[in-house]
Chimera marker file (.cmm) of the C-alpha trace (Angstrom):
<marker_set name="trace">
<marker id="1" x="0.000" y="0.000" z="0.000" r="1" g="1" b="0" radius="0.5"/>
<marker id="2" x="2.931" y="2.464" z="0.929" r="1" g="1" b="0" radius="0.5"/>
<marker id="3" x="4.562" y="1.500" z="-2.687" r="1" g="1" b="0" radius="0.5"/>
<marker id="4" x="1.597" y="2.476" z="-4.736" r="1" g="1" b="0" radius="0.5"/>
<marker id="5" x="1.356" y="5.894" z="-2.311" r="1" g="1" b="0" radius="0.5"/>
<marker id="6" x="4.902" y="6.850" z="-3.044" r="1" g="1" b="0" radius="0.5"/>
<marker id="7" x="4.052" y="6.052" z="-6.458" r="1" g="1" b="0" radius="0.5"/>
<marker id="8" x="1.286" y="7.848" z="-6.694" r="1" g="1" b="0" radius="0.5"/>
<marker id="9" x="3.011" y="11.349" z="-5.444" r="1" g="1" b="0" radius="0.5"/>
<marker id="10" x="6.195" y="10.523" z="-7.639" r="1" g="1" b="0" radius="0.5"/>
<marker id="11" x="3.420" y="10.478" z="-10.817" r="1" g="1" b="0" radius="0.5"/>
<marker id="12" x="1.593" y="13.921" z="-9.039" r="1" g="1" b="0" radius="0.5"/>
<marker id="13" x="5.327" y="15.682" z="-8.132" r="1" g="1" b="0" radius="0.5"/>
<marker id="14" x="5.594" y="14.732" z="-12.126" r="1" g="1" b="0" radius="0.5"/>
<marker id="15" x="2.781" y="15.993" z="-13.722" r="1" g="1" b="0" radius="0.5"/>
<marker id="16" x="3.097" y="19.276" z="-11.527" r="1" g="1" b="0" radius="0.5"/>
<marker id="17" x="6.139" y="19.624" z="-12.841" r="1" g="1" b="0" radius="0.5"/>
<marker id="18" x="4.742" y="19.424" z="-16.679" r="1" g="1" b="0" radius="0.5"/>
<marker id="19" x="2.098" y="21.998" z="-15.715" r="1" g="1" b="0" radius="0.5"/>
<marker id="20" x="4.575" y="24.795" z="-14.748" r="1" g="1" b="0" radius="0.5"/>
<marker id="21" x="6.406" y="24.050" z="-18.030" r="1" g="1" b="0" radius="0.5"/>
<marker id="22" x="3.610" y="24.329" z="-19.706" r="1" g="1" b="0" radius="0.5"/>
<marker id="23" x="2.266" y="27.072" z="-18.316" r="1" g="1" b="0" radius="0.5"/>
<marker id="24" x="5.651" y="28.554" z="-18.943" r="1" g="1" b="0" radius="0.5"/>
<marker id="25" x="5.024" y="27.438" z="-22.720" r="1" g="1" b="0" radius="0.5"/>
<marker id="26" x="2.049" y="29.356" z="-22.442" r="1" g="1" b="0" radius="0.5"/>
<marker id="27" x="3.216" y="32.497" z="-21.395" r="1" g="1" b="0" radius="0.5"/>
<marker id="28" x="6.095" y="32.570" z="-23.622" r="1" g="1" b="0" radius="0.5"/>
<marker id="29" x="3.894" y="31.877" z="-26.755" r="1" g="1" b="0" radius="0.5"/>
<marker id="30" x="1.316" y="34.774" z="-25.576" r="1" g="1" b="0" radius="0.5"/>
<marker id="31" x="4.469" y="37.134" z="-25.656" r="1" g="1" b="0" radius="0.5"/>
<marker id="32" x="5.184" y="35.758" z="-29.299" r="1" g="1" b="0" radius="0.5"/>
<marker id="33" x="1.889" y="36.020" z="-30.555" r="1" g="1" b="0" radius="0.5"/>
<marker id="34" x="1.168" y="39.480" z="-28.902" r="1" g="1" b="0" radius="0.5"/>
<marker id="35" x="4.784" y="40.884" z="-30.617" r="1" g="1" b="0" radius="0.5"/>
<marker id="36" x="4.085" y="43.120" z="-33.701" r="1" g="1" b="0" radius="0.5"/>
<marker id="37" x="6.955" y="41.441" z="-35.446" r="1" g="1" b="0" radius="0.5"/>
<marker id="38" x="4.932" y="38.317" z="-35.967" r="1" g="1" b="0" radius="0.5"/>
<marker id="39" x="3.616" y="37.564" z="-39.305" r="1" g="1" b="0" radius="0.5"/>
<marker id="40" x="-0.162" y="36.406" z="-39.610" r="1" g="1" b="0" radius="0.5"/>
<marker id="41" x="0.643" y="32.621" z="-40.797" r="1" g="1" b="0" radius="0.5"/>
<marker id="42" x="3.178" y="32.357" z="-37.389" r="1" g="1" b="0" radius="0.5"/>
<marker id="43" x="0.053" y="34.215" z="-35.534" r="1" g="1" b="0" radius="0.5"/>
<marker id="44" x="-2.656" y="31.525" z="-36.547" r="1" g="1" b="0" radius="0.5"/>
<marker id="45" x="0.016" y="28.444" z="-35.715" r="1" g="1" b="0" radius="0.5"/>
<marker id="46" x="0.945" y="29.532" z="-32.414" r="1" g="1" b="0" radius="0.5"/>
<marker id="47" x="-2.406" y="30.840" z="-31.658" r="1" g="1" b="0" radius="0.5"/>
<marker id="48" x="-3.652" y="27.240" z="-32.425" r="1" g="1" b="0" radius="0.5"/>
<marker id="49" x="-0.729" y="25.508" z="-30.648" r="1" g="1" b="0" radius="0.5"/>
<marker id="50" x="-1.727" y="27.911" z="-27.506" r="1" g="1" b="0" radius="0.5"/>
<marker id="51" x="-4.968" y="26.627" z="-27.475" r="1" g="1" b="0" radius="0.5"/>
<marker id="52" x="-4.119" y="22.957" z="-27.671" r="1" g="1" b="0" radius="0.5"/>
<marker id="53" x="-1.412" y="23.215" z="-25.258" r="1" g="1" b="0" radius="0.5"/>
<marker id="54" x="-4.195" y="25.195" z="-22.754" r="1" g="1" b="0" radius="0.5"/>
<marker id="55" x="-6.559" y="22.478" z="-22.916" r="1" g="1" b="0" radius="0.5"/>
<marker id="56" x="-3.605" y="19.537" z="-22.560" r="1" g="1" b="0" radius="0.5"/>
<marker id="57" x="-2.539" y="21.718" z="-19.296" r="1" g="1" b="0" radius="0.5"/>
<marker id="58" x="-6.136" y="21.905" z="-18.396" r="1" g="1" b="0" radius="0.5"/>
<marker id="59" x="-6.557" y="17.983" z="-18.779" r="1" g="1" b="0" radius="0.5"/>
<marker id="60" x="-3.469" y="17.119" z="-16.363" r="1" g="1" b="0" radius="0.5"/>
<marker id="61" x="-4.972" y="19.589" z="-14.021" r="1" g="1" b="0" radius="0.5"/>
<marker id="62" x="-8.094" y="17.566" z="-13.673" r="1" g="1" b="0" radius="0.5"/>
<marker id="63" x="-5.926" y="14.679" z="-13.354" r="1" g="1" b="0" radius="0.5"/>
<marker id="64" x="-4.118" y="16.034" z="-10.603" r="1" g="1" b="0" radius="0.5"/>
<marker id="65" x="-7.020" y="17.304" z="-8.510" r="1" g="1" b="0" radius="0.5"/>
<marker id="66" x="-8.859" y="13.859" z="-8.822" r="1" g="1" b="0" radius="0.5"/>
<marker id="67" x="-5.726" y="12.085" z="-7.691" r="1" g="1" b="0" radius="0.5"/>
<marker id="68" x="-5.422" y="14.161" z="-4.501" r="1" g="1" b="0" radius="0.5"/>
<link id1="1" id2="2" r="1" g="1" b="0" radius="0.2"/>
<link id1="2" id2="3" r="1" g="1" b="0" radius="0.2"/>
<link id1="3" id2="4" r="1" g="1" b="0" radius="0.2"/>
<link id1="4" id2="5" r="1" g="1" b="0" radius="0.2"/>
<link id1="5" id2="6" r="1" g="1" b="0" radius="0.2"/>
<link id1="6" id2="7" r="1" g="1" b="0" radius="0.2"/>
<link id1="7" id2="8" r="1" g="1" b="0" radius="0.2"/>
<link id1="8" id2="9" r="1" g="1" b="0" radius="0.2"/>
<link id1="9" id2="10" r="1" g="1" b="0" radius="0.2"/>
<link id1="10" id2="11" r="1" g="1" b="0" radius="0.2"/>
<link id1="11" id2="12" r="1" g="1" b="0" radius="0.2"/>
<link id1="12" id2="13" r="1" g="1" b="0" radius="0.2"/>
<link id1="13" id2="14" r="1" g="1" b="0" radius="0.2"/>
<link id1="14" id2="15" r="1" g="1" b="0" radius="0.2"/>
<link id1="15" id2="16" r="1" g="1" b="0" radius="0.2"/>
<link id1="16" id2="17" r="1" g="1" b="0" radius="0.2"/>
<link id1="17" id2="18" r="1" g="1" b="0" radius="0.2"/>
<link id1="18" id2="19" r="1" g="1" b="0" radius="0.2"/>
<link id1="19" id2="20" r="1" g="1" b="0" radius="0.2"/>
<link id1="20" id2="21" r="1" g="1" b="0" radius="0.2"/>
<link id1="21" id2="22" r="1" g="1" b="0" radius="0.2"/>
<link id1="22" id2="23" r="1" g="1" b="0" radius="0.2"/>
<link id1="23" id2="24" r="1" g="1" b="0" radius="0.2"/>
<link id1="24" id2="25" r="1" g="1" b="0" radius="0.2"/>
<link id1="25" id2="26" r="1" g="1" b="0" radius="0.2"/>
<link id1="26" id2="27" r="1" g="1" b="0" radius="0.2"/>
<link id1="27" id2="28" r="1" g="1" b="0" radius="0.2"/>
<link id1="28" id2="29" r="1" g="1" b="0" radius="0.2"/>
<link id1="29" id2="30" r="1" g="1" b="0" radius="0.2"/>
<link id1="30" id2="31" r="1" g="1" b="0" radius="0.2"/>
<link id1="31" id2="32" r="1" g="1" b="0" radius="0.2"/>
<link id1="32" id2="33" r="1" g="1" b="0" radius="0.2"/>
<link id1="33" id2="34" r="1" g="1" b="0" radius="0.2"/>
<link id1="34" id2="35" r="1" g="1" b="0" radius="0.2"/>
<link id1="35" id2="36" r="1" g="1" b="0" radius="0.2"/>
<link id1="36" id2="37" r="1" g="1" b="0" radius="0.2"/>
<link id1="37" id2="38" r="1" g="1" b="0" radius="0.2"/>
<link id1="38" id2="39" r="1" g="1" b="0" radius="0.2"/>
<link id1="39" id2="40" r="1" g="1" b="0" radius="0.2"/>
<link id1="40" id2="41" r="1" g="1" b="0" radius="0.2"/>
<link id1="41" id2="42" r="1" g="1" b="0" radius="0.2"/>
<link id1="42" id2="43" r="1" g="1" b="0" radius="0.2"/>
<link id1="43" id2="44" r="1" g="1" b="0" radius="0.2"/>
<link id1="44" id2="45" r="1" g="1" b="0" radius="0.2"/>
<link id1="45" id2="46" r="1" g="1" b="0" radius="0.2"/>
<link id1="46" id2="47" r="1" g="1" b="0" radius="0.2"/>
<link id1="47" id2="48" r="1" g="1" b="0" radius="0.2"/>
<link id1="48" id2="49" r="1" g="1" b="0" radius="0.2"/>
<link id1="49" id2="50" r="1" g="1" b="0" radius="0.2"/>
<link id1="50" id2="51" r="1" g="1" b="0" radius="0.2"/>
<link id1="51" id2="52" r="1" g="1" b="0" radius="0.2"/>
<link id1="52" id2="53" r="1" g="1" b="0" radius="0.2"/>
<link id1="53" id2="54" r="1" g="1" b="0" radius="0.2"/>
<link id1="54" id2="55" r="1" g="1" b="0" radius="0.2"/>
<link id1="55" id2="56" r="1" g="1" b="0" radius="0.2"/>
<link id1="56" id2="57" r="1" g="1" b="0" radius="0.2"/>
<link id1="57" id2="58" r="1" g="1" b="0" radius="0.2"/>
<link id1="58" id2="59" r="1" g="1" b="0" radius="0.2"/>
<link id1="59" id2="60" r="1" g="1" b="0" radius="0.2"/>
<link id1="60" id2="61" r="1" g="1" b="0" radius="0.2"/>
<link id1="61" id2="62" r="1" g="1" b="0" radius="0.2"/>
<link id1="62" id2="63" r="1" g="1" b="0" radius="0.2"/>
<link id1="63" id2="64" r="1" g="1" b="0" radius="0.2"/>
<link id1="64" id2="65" r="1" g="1" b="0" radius="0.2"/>
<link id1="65" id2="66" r="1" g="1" b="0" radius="0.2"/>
<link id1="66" id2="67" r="1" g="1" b="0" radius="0.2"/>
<link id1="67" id2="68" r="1" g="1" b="0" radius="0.2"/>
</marker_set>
């Protein structure tokens, strides 16, 4: 029972660790995408890759909160 605990925060300590990343992702792809110098076509790929990287982070957020 104490195995599968520890395992169980190792796999939350893990995916907490991928959140911050990704929110770090986020942040640094809403400075790209709010930067005059970017052209339309980089605009509508990063704005799309924002959005599926939001709802990923979202997902292993759930995942974390139901484990705990």
């Amino acid at each position: 029972m104490q195995d599968k605990l520890t395992s169980s925060k190792k796999r939350v300590t893990l995916l907490s660790q991928v959140v911050l990343e990704s929110e770090q992702m986020i942040e640094k792809i809403d400075s790209l995408i709010s930067s005059a110098y970017t052209p339309e076509y980089v605009y509508t790929d990063l704005t799309r890759e924002r959005t599926l990287l939001a709802i990923e982070t979202m997902k292993i957020k759930n995942r974390i909160a139901l484990s705990n």
